[in-house]
C-alpha positions in Angstrom: -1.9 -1.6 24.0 -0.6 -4.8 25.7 2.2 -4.0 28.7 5.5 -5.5 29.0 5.8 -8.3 31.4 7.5 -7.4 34.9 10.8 -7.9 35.4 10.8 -10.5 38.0 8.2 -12.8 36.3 10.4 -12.4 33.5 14.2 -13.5 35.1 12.2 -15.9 36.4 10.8 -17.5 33.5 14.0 -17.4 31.5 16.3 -18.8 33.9 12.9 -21.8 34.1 13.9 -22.0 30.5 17.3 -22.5 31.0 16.6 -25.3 33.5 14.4 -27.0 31.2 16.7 -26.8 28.3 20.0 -27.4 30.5 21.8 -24.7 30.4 23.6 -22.2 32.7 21.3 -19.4 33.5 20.7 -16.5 31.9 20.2 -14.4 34.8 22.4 -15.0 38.1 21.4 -15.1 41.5 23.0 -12.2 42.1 21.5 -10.1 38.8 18.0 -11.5 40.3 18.6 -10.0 43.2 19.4 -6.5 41.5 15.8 -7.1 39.7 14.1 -7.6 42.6 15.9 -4.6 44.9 15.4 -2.1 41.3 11.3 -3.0 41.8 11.2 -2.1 45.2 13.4 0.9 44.5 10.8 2.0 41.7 13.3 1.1 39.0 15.1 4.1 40.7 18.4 2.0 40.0 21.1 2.3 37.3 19.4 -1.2 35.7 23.0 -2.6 34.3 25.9 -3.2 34.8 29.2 -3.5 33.0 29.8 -6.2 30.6 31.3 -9.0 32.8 33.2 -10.4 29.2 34.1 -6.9 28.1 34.4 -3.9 31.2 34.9 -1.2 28.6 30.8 -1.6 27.7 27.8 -1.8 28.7 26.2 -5.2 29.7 23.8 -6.7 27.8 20.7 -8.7 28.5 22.1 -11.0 31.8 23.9 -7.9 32.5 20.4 -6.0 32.7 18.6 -5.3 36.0 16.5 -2.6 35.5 12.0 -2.9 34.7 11.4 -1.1 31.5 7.8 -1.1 30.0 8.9 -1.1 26.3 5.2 -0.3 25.2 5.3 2.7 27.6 8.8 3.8 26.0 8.2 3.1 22.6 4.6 4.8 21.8 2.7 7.8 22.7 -0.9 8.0 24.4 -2.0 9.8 21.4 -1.2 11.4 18.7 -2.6 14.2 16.7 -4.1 14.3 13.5 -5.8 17.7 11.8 -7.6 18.4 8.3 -8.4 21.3 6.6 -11.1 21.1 3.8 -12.6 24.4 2.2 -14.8 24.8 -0.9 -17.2 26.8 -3.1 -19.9 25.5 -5.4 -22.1 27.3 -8.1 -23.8 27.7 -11.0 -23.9 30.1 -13.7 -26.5 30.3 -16.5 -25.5 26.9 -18.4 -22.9 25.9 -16.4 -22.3 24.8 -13.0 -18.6 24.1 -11.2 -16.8 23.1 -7.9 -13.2 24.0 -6.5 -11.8 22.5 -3.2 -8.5 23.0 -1.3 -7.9 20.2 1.0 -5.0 20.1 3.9 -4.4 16.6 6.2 -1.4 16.0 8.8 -1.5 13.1 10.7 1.4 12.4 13.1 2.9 8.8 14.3 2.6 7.4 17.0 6.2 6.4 17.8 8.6 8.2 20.3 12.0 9.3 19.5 11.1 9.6 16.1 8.8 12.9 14.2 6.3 10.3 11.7 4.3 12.1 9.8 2.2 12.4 7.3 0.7 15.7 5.1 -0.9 15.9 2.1 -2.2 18.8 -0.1 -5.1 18.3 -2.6 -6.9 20.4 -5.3 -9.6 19.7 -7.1 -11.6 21.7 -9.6 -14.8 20.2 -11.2 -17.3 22.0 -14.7 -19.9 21.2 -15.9 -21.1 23.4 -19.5 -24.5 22.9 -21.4 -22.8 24.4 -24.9 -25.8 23.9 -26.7 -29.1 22.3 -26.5 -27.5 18.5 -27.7 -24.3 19.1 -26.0 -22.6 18.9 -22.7 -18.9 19.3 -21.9 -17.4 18.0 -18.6 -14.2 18.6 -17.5 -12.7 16.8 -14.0 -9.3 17.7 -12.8 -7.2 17.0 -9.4 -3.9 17.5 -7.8 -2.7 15.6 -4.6 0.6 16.1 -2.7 2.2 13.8 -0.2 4.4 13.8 1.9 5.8 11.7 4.6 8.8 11.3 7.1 9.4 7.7 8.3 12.1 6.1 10.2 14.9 3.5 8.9 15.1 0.0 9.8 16.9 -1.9 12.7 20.0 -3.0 10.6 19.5 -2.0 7.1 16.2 -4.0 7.2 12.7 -2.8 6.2 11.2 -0.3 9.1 8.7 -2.6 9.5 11.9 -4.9 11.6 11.6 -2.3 14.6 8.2 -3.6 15.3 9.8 -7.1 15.9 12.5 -5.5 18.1 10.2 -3.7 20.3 8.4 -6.5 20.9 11.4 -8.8 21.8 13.0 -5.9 24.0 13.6 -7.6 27.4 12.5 -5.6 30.1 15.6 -5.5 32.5 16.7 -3.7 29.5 17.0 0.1 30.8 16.8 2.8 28.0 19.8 4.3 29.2 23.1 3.6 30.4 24.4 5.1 33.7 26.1 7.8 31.7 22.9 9.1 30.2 23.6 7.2 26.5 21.3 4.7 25.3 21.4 1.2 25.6 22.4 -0.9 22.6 21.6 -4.5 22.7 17.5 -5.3 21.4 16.5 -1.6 21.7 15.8 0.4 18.8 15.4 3.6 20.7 18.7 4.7 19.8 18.6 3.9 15.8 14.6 5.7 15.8 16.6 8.9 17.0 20.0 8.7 15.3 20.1 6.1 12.3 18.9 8.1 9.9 15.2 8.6 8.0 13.6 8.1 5.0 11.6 11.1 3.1 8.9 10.0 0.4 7.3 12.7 -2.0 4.2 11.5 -3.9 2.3 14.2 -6.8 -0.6 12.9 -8.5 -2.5 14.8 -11.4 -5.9 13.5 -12.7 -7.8 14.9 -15.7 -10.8 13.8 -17.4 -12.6 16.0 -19.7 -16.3 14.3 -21.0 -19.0 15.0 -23.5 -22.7 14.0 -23.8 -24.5 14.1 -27.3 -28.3 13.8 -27.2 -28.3 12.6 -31.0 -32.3 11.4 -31.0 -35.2 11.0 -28.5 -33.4 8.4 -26.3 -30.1 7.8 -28.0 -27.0 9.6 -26.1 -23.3 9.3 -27.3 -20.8 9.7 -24.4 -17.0 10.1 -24.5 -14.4 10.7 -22.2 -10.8 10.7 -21.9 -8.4 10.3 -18.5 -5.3 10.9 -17.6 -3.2 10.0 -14.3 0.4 11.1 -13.8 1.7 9.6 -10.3 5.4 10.8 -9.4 7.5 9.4 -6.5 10.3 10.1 -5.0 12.6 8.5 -1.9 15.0 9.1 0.0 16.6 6.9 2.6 19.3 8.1 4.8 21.3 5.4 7.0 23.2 6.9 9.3 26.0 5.2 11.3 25.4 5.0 15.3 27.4 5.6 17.9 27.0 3.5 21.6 28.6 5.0 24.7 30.8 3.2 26.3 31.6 2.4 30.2 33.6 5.7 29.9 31.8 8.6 28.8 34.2 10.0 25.9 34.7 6.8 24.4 32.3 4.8 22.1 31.9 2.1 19.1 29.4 1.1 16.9 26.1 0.0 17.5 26.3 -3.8 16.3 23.1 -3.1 13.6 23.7 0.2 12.6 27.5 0.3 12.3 27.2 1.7 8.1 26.1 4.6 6.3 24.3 4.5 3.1 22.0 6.4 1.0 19.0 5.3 -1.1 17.2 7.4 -3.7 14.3 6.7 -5.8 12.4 7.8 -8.7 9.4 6.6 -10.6 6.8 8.0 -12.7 3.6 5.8 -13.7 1.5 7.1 -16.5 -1.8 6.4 -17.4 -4.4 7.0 -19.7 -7.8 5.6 -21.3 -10.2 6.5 -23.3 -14.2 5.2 -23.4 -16.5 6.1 -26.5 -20.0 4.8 -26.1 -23.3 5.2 -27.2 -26.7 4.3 -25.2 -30.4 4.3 -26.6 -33.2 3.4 -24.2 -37.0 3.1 -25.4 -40.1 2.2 -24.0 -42.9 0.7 -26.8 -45.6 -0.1 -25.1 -45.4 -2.7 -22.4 -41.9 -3.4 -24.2 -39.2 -1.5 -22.7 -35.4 -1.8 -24.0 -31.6 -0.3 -23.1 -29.0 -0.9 -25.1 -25.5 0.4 -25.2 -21.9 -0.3 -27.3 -18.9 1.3 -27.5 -15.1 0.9 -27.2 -12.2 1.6 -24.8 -8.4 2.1 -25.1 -5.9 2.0 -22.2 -1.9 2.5 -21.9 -0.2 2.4 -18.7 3.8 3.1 -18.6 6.1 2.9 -15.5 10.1 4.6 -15.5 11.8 4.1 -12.7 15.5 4.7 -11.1 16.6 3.5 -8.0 20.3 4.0 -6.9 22.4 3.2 -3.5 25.7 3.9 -2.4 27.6 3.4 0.8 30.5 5.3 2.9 29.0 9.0 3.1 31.7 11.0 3.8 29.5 12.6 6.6 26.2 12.1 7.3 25.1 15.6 8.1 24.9 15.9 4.2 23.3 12.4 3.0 23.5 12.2 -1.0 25.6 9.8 -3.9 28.1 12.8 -4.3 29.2 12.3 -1.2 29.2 8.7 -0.7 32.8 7.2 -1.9 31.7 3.1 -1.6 30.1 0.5 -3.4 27.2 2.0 -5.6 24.0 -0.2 -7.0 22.0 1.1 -9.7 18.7 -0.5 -11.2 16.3 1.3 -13.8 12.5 -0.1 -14.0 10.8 0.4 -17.7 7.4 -1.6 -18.7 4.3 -0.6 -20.5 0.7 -2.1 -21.1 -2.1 -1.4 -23.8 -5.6 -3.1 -23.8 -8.1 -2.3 -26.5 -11.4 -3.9 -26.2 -15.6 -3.1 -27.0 -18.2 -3.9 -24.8 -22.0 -4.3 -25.9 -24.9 -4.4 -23.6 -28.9 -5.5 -24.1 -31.0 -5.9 -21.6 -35.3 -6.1 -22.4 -38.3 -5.9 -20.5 -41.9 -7.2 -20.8 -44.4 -5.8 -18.7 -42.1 -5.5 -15.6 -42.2 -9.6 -16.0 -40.3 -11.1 -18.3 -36.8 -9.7 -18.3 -33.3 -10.7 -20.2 -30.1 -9.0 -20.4 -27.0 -10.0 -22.3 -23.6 -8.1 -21.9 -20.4 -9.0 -23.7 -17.2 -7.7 -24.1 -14.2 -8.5 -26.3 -10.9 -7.2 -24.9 -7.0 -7.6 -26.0 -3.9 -7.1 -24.1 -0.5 -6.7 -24.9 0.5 -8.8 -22.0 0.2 -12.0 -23.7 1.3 -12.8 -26.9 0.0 -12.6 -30.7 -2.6 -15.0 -31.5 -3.7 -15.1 -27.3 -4.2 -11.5 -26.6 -8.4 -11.4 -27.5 -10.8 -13.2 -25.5 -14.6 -12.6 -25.6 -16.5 -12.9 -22.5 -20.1 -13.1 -22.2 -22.9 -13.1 -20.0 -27.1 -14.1 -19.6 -29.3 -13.2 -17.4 -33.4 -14.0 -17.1 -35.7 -12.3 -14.3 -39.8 -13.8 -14.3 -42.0 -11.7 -12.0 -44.4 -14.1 -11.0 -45.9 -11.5 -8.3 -47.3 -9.5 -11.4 -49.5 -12.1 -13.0 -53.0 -12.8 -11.9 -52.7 -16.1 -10.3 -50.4 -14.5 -7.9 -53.4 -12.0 -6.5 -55.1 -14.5 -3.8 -51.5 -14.6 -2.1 -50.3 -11.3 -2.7 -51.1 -9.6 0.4 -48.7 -12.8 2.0 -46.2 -12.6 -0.5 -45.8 -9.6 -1.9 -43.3 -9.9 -4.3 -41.6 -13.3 -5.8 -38.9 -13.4 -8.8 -37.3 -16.0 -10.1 -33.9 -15.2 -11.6 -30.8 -17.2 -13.6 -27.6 -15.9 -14.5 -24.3 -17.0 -16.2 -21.6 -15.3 -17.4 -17.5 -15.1 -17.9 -15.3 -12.7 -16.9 -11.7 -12.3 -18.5 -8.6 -11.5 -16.0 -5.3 -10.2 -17.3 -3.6 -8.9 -14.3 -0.1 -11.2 -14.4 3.6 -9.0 -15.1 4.0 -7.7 -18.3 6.7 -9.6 -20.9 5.9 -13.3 -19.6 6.0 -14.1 -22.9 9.4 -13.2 -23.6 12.6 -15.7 -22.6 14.6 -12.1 -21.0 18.2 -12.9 -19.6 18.4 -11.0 -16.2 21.6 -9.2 -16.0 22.9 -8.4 -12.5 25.5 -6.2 -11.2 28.0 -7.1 -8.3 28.6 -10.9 -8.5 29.1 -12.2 -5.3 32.2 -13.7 -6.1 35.2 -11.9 -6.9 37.1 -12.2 -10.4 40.1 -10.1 -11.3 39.8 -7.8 -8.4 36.4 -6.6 -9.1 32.8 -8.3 -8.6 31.5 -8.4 -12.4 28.1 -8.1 -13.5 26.5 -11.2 -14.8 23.6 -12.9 -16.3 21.2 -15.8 -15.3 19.6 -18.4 -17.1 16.1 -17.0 -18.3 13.0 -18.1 -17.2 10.4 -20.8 -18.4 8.2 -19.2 -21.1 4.2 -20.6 -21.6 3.0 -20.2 -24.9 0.1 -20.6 -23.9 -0.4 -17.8 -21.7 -3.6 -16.0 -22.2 -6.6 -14.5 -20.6 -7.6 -16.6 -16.9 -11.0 -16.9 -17.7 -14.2 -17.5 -14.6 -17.5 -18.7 -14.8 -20.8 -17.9 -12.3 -23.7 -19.8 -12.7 -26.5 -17.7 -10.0 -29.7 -19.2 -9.7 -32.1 -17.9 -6.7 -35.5 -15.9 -6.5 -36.3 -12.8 -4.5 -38.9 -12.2 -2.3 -40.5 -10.2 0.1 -43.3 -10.7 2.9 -46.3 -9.0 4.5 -45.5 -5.4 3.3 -42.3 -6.2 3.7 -42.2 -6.6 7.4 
């Protein structure tokens, strides 16, 4: 990882900075001079010293002396990471199965701070030949995760420490003479003390199947899934104290001067279903595969999310014991697409070869009369290698096809209810009427009509071919 810039090169370029921009500098002589007697020391020194504008703390930046490697500070050499993975597989007369117990922990890589990471997994897998025509499948897993994450620099996203760390100057020293920790760009102090945030993730999957052998080369297959994903957060801000000048006073860190909890809960729920049925026949030199069948999906998403400030003490983080301003949202939306699919695909002789696939899908995500679209697609293959003619070059070229395509596919990812003219209501106006911040509305959003499927088309023409044995 890169290294922090030494102290003197950085003083230096600063206070250059400074000069350029025409300013007073950032760093006296006489604070340089503490840089450059702290290096030869072995950064042995204190590294800061009072706040010139306020004695009762700890300077800050031009204040700072001292020649931290923030890198150094902030990460570990290495971190470890174990998994654990056992299973048994068999069969039994018709039927065959597999059962697995997986185990992963991964720790972080930051100090100051336990990151980590586990996660628990089951799965169990059968296979039964019930009778001669029929086969039953059944697919099943469970997943736990958990993981243990540190709170942002300010109420922000975690992701804000990484911009701190790297904007840490390095006169800054990670502790005060007293043995606190320093306040102004480090984040040392809020890894350690500013709270954490706990997530909790359980996934179930389940898919039982079945396999009809109906004729001589026409199967019927059907299966059926479902995917339960829970989540769960919780996000602890806790207020921080700095040390002061004198060891049993303090005040709060400028970022980190609130506490607050955050809790989260959302389940997403899905499930489809595919019946299908697939005949495949050879006739000679004529060879043909052809399949149809239908599919059904619903996804749903429920969600709470809650906050509330003031915890009466943050040795017991939760909304019963916060007394402050509380925001509650709720998250409810759904999806359904029904749609049937039909493939054909033919061959000649290993020469000539076609293939046509369709499907015809709707979606509840767009409204009535623009929720079906049908969305073909051609292909054509010519094996020129296999006729005669080709024979006086073959040992060259060994194999030469020619192939065209064209086809559409149909796209229908955009947020559900576009269709819909909603009025957002909001909680906690920013203005005060009567005492109290209401809750409000806004003006709804533009609606298109004519929102429907996004639709692309391929056109692929090319050949394949293949050399000298294929050397």
């Amino acid at each position: 990882m890169q290294k922090t810039v030494n102290s003197l090169d950085f003083v230096t370029a600063m206070n250059d900075a400074c000069d350029n921009a025409g300013v007073t500098h950032l760093y006296t002589d006489e604070m340089v001079e503490l840089v450059k007697k702290n290096i030869a020391s072995g950064n042995r020194m204190d590294g800061v010293i009072p706040d010139r504008s306020n004695p009762t703390q700890w300077g800050q930046n031009g204040d700072t002396y001292a020649n931290t490697d923030w890198t150094d500070v902030y990460f570990k050499n290495w971190a470890f990471q174990n998994s654990h993975d056992v299973s048994i597989t068999g069969r039994t007369g018709k039927s065959s199965y597999y059962a697995g117990l997986g185990y992963m922990k991964q720790e972080g890589q930051l100090n100051f701070f336990d990151e980590n990471y586990r996660r628990y997994n089951v799965t169990v897998n059968n296979s039964t030949k019930l009778t001669p025509w029929l086969t039953f499948k059944l697919n099943s897993k469970f997943a736990r995760s958990d993981r243990d994450l540190p709170v942002g620099y300010s109420g922000y996203d975690r992701t804000v420490n990484y911009h701190m760390i790297a904007r840490a100057y390095p006169t800054l020293p990670v502790r005060n003479p007293n043995g606190g920790f320093m306040e102004s760009n480090s984040v040392v102090q809020i890894l350690q003390e500013g709270g954490s945030e706990k997530q909790e993730t359980t996934t179930a999957y389940i898919t039982p199947s079945f396999e009809i052998n109906v004729l001589d080369g026409l199967k019927v297959n059907g299966d059926f899934t479902y995917n339960y994903v829970g989540y769960n957060r919780d996000t602890h801000f806790a207020k921080v104290y700095v040390q002061d000048v004198k060891p049993t006073e303090s005040h709060y860190h400028h970022a980190n001067n609130f506490n607050q909890i955050e809790e989260e809960q959302r389940t997403d729920t899905y499930t489809t279903g595919n019946l299908y049925a697939n005949y495949q026949k050879a006739f000679g030199k004529h060879s043909l595969d052809a399949l149809v069948g239908g599919q059904l999906e619903y996804f749903k998403r429920k969600g709470l999310k809650g906050s509330k400030r003031d915890l009466i003490t943050d040795n017991v983080p939760s909304i019963g014991t916060a007394t402050g301003l509380t925001n509650l949202s709720d998250e409810i939306s759904e999806w359904s697409t029904v749609g049937s699919f039909v493939r054909l695909n033919y061959s000649f002789d290993d020469r000539y070869m076609f293939s046509f696939n369709g499907r015809y899908d709707g979606s509840s995500r767009f409204r009535e009369g623009k929720r079906f679209g049908f969305f073909p697609s051609f292909s054509a293959a010519y094996n020129m290698h296999r006729e005669k003619y080709w024979e006086p070059i073959a040992p060259i070229v060994n194999t030469f096809k020619l192939r065209a395509s064209y086809g559409t596919l149909g796209n229908q990812e955009v947020p559900n209810y576009l269709f819909y003219e909603t009025i957002p209501i909001k909680t906690n106006l920013e203005y005060i009427i009567n005492g109290a911040r209401p809750i409000y509305t806004q003006t709804p959003d533009l609606v298109s009509w004519d929102l429907t499927w996004e639709e692309s088309r391929t056109l692929n023409i090319g050949a394949d071919m293949s050399f000298l044995d294929t050397k």
